[in-house]
LOPARO-968160 format. One record per residue: x, y, z of N, C-alpha, C in turn. Coordinates in pm, whole numbers, plus 50000, padded with zeros to 5 digits. Layout:
BEGIN
XYZXYZXYZ
...
This chain:
BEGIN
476272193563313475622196563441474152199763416
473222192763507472192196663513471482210663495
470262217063476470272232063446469632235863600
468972223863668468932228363820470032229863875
471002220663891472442221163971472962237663902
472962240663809473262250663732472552259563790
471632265163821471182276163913470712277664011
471292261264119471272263064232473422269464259
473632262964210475552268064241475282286564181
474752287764059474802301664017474382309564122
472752310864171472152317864240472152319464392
473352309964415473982309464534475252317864474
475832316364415477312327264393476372338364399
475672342064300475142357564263474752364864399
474252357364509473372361464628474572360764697
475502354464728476532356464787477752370164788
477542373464633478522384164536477692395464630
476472397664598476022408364663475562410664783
476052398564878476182400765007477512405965035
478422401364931479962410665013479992424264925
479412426364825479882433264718478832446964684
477762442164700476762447964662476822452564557
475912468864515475682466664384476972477064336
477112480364222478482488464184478082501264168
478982510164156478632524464175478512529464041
479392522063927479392528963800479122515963747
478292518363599478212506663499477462493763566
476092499463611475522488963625474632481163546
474102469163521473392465263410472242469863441
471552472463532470212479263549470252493963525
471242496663531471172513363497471182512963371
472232504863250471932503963128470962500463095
470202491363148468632490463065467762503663104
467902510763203467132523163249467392532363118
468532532463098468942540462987468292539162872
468382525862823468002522162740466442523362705
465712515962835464102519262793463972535462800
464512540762846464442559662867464652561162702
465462555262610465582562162503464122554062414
463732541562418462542536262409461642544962387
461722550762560460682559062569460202568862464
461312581862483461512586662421460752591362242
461402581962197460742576562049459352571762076
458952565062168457272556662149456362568462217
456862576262317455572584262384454542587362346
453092577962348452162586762353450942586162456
450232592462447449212593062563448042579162528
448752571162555447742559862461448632547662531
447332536962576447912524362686448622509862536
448102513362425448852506562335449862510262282
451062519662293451692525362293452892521562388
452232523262512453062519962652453142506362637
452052497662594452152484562592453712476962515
453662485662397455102486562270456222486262356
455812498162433457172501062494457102490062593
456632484562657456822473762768457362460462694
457032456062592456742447862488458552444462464
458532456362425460212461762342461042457062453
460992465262567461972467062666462342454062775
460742449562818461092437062907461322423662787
460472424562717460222412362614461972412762542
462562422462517464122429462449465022416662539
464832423662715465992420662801465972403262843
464262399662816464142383262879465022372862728
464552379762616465242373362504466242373462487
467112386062500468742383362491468862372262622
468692377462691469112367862831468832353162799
467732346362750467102335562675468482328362517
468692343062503469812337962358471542334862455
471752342562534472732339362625472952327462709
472102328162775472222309062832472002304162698
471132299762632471172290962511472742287462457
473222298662437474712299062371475392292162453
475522291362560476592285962728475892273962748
474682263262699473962258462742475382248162738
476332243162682476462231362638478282232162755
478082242062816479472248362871479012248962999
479182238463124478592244563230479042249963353
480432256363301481132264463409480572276463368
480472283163252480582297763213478402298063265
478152289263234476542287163249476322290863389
477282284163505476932287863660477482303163616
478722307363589479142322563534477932330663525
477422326963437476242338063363474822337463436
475072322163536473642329563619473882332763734
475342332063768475732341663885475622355663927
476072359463709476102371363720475132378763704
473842375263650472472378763646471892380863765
472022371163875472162370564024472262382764071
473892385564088474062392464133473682407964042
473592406863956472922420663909471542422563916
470692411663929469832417763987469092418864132
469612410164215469392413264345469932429764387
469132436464494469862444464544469882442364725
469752432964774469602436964919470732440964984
471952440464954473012447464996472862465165007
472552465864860472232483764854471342485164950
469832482864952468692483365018469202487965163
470062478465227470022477765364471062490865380
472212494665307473272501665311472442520265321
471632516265230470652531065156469662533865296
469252524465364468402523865467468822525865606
470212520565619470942524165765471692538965752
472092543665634472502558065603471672566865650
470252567365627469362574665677468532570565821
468792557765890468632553466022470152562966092
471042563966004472542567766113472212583966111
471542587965997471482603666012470202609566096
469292601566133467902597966217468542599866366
469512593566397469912590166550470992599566579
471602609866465472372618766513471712630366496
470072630666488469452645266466469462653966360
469942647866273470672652366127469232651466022
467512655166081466742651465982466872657565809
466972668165858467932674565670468562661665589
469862661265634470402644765573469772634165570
468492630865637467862619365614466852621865479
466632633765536465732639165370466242636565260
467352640565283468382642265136468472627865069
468392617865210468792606265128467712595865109
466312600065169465232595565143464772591364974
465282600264892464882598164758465502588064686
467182584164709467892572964722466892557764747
465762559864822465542550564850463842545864810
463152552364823461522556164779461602567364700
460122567364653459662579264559458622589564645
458862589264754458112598864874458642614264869
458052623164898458112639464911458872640565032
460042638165055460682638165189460252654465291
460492662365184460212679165261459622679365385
458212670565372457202678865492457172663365589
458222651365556458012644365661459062649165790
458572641465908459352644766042460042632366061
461062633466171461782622866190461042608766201
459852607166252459392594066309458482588166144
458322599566087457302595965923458532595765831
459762597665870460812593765772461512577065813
461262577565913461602558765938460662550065936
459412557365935458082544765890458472543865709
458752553665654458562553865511460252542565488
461082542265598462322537865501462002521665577
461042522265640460772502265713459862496865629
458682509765549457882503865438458692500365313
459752508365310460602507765157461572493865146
462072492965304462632479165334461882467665291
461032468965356459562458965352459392453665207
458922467265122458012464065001459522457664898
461192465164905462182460364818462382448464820
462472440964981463032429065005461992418864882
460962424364851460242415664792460732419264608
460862432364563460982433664446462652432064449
463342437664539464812434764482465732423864541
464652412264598465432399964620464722388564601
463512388564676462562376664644461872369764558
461572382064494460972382364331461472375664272
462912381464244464112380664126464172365564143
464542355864244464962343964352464292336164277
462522337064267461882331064247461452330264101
461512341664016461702338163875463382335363808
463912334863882465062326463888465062311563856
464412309963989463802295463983463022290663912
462272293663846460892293863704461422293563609
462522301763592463162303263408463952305463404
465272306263501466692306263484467212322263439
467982324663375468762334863389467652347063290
466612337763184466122345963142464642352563258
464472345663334463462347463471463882356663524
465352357363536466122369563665465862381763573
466152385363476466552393563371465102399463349
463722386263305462762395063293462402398463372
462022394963513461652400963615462072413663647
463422413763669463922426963709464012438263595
463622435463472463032445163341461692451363386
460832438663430459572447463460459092453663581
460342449863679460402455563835460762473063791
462082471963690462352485663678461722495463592
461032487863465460072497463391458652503463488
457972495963550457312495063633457662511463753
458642514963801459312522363835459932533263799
459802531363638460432542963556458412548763528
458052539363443456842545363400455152541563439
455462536963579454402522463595453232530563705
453712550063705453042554663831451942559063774
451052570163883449842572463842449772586163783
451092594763726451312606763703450472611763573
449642623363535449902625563422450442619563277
451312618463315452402610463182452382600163191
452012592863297451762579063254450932567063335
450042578263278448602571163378448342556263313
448642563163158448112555563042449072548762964
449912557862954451532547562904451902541462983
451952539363054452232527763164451752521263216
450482518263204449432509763247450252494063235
450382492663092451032479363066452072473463151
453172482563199454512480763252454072475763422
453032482763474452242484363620451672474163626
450782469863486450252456063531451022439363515
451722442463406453082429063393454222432863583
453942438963631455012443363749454202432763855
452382440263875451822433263936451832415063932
451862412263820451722399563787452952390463812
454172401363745455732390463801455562394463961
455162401564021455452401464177454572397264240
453462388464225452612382464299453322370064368
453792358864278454312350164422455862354064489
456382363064444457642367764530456692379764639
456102382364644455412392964784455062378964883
454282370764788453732358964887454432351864978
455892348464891456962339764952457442349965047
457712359465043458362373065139457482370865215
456172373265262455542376665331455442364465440
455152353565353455662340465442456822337465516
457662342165454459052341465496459292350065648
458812366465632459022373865712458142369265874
456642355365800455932354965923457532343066012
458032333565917458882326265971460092335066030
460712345965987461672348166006462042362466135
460662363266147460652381266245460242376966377
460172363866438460112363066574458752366666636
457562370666541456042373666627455492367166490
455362352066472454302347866385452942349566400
452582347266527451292352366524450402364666453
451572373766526451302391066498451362391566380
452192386166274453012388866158451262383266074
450732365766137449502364966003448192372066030
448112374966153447252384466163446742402866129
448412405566099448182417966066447712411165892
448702404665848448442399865665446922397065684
446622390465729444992386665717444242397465733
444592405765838443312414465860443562429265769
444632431365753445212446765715445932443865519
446252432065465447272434465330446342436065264
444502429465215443792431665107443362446765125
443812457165211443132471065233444262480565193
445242475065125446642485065076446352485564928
446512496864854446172496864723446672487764640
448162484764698449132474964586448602457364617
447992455364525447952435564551449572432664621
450712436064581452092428964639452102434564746
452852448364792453112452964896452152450164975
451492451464949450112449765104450332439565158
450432422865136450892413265223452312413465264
453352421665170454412424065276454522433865356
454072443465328454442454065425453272451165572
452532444965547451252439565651452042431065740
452582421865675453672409665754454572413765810
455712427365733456592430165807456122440365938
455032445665934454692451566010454412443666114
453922434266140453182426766245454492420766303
455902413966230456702403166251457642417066358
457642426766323458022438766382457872443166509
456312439566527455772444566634454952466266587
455352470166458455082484266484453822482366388
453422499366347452822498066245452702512966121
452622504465989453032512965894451812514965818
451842521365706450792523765634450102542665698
449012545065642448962560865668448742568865563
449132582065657448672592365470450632595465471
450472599465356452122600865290452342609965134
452752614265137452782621864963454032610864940
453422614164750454102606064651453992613264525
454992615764456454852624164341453642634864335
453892644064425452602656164465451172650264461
451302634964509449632636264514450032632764695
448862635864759448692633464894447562617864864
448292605364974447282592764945447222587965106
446022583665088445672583265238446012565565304
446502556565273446352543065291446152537865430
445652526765459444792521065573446432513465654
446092521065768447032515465888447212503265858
448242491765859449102480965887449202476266017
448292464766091449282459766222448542473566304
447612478766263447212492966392447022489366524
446532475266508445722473466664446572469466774
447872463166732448732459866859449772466866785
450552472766672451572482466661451762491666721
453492495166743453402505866794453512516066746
453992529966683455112538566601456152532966604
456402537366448458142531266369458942540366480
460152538866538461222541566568462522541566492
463232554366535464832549366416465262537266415
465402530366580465972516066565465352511466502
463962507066484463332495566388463832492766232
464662505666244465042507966074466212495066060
467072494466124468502482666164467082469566183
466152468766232465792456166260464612447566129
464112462766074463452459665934464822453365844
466302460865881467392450765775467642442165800
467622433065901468222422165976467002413765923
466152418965905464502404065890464692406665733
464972417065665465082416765496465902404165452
467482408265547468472399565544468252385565564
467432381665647466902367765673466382364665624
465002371565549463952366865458464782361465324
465872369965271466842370165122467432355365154
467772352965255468922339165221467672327065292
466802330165335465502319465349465372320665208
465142327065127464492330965021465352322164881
466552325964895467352313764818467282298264864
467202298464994466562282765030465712276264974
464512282164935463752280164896464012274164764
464472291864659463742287864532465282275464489
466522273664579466972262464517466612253564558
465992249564628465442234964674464122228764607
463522241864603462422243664470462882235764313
463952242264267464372243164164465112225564117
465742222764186466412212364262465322198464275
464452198664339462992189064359462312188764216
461972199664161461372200564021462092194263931
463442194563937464222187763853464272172063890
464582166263980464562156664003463112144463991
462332156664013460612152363967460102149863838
460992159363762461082158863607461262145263559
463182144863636463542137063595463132119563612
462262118863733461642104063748460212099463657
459852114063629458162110963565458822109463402
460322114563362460632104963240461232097063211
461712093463331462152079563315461252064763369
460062072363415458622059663404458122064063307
458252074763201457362074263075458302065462984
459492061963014460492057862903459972035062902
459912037463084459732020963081460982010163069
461242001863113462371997563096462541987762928
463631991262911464371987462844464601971662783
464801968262657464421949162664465471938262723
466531948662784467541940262877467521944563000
465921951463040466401952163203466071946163278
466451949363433466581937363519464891934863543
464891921263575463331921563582462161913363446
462941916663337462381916863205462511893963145
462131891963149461951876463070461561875162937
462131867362870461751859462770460101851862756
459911848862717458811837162738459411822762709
460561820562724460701809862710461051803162878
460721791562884461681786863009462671781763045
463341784063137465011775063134464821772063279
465921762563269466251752763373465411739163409
C-alpha cells in the first residue's frame, strides 16, 4: 500500500478514535513523554538558552526518531502501518478532550456555580482563574478553544500530512515541551527559548489552515477575514493571533484583553472589537461546534493534500522514467509492410 493511502485510512481511523473515544484517563502517551522530558529536565537545568536547546534537541528530536524507527520497521506491513498511524492519530489529537474540558466549565457557568468553573479553568489554560468573573472566564475558555483547535488538532493533521507518523509525534513533542517549558517565567525565560521557538515554527501553517478553515466554517466570513486582517498581527503569539482573530470574528464576539498568566498581568489588543460583542456562556457550546468543524475540514484537507502529492509524485516519475523500448508508440527504424 501506498504511504499516502496509508495515512489517509490511518488519520482518518485516529480522528475518528478520538471523536468517539477521546483521550484516556490513565497511561497516556503524551503524559509519558511529559514525564519523560520532566526527568530530561531535571538533569539538563540551567539558566542558559544552550542548555534548553539540549533539552529540546533530546526530547522532540528523541520522540520524532523513535516514531521515524517505528514506521520504518511496519514499512513493508501495511495493515499494522495504517495501525501505527492511527494510533499516533489518535494520541495526538485532542479535540474530543478540548470540547469535553470546555463544556464542563460552560455547564458550571449556566448553573451559577463560578467556584467550579474556576476549579476547572486550569484543566484547560494556564490563566489565574481567582480574580476572573463569570463573563472573563468564558472569553478565556472560547480563546483556549480557539488557540487548541489549532495546536491539538490542526497542527498535528498537517504535520501528519508532511511526514507521517514521525510528523504527528514531532509536532505534538514540541506542542507539549513548548507548554511544559516554552513560557516567559523566571525558569525559563532562557531554557526554553529553544522549545518556544521550534513550537512557533511547527505551528505556523496549522494556525493558518485553522484560521482559514474557521473563516469557511463559522458562518460570518466576512467578519471572520476582517477581524484576521485587522486585529491577528497585534496578538503577541505569531499562531494564536490569526486564530483566535478568526474565531473571534466567525463568532460574531470579541476576545483578547488584559488577563493574568502565571502572576504576570498582560495587557493584549482586543480581537474583532469593532463589531464584537462580549463572550457569553453560550458562545462556549458554539466556539465547540466551529472547533469540531474546523477538525474534520481539517482532515479533509491534509488527506487530500497528502493523497494529490502522492499521485503528483507519482506522475513526475514516471515522465522522468520515459517509456520503455516496447512501449506503445515506440518504432523500429525499419519499415514494414
Amino acid at each position: 500500500m501506498r504511504a499516502d493511502r496509508i495515512y489517509a485510512y490511518g488519520a482518518t481511523a485516529g480522528l475518528i478514535g478520538d471523536l468517539l473515544l477521546g483521550d484516556p484517563r490513565r497511561g497516556h502517551p503524551v503524559a509519558a513523554f511529559g514525564r519523560a522530558a520532566a526527568g530530561v529536565e531535571h538533569r539538563l537545568w540551567r539558566d542558559h538558552r544552550g542548555w534548553g536547546a539540549l533539552h529540546t534537541l533530546l526530547c522532540a528530536g528523541g520522540a520524532a526518531g523513535s516514531a521515524a524507527l517505528a514506521a520504518r520497521a511496519l514499512r513493508r506491513h501495511p495493515a499494522a502501518s495504517v495501525a501505527l498511524t492511527a494510533a499516533a492519530t489518535w494520541s495526538v489529537v485532542g479535540g474530543t478532550s478540548l470540547g469535553r474540558e470546555a463544556r464542563s466549565i460552560g455547564a458550571a457557568l449556566a448553573a451559577g456555580d463560578v467556584e467550579l468553573a474556576r476549579e476547572r479553568l486550569p484543566h484547560l489554560c494556564g490563566r489565574d482563574p481567582q480574580s476572573l468573573d463569570a463573563p472573563q472566564i468564558a472569553r478565556a475558555v472560547v480563546e483556549s478553544v480557539a488557540e487548541n483547535t489549532s495546536d491539538a488538532v490542526v497542527g498535528a493533521l498537517v504535520w501528519g500530512a508532511l511526514g507521517g507518523v514521525p510528523g504527528l509525534v514531532g509536532f505534538r513533542a514540541a506542542n507539549t515541551l513548548d507548554a511544559m517549558v516554552g513560557h516567559k517565567s523566571p525558569r525559563y525565560r532562557r531554557y526554553g527559548w529553544a522549545s518556544a521557538r521550534l513550537d512557533d515554527l511547527a505551528g505556523w501553517p496549522g494556525a493558518r489552515l485553522t484560521a482559514l478553515l474557521a473563516v469557511a466554517a463559522g458562518g460570518r466570513p466576512r467578519e471572520a477575514v476582517r477581524a484576521w486582517r485587522a486585529d491577528a498581527a497585534q496578538h503577541p503569539s505569531p499562531n494564536a493571533g490569526p486564530v483566535e482573530a478568526s474565531f473571534a470574528g466567525a463568532l460574531g464576539v470579541r476576545l483578547g484583553g488584559t488577563l493574568a498568566y502565571g502572576g504576570r498581568i498582560e495587557h493584549r489588543p482586543v480581537l474583532n472589537g469593532g463589531s464584537g460583542r462580549a463572550v457569553e456562556t453560550g458562545d462556549i457550546e458554539r466556539a465547540v461546534r466551529l472547533s469540531r468543524r474546523v477538525g474534520v475540514l481539517a482532515l479533509g484537507v491534509s488527506v487530500a493534500a497528502r493523497l494529490g502529492a502522492g499521485a503528483a509524485a507519482r506522475r513526475i516519475s514516471g515522465a522522468g522514467r520515459g517509456p520503455g523500448p516496447h512501449a506503445p508508440g515506440r518504432t523500429s527504424g525499419r519499415r514494414t509492410g
